[in-house]
N, C-alpha and C positions, 0 to 999 in steps of 0.2 A: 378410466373413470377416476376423476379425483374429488375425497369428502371435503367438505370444508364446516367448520363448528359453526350453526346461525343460532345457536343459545338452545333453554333460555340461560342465561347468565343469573340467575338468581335464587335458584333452586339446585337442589342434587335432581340426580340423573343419570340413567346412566340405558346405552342399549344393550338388551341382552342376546339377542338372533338377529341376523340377517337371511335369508335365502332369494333367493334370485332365479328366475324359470329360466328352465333349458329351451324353451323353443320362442321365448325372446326375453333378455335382458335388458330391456324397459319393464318389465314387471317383476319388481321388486318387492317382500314383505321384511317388514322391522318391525322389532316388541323390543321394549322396555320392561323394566320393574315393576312399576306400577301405572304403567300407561295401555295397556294393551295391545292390539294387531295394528298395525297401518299398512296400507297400500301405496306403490306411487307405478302409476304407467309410463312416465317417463325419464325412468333409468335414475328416479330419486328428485328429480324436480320440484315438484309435487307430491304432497301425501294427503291421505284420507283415512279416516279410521275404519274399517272392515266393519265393524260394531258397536254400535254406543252400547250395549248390555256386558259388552267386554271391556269396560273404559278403566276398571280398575284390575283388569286382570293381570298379575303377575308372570310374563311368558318368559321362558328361557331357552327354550328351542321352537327353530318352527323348523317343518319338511314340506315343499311342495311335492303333492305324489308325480311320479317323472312321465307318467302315463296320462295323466288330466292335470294341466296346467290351475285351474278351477277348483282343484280339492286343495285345503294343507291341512296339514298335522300340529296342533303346538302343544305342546309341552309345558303345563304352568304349575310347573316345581320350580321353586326361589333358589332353594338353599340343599343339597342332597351330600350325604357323607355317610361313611363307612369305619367302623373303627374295627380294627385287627387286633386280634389278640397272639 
């Protein structure tokens, strides 16, 4: 599979997660900063957004559960750090 950048070209942007099912890799999910979940079924072609009520969510990790293709997990922490002393 090879990405190629289709924009937008005018705005920042940036993606934060990809995960991809194990029992087919035509379904694909990406999150963004501030764009939220998308779907594409075929292998990124195409995308769809999972939710308009998540359109502003901040994701930074997604998990598909490896047992139900149909469930994910994300994650919408932007920014996380740890300071040591």
């Amino acid at each position: 599979m090879s990405w190629n950048s289709v924009g937008p070209f005018n705005v920042g942007g940036r993606v934060r997660a990809i995960a991809i099912a194990n029992v087919d890799p035509n379904i694909v999910y990406a999150s963004s900063v501030s764009g939220g979940i998308f779907k594409s079924t075929n292998g990124g072609s195409a995308w769809t957004p999972t939710s308009d009520q998540a359109a502003n969510l901040a994701v930074s990790s997604i998990v598909i559960d490896p047992t139900n293709n149909n469930i994910i997990y994300a994650g919408p922490v932007k920014d996380f750090s740890i300071t040591m002393q």
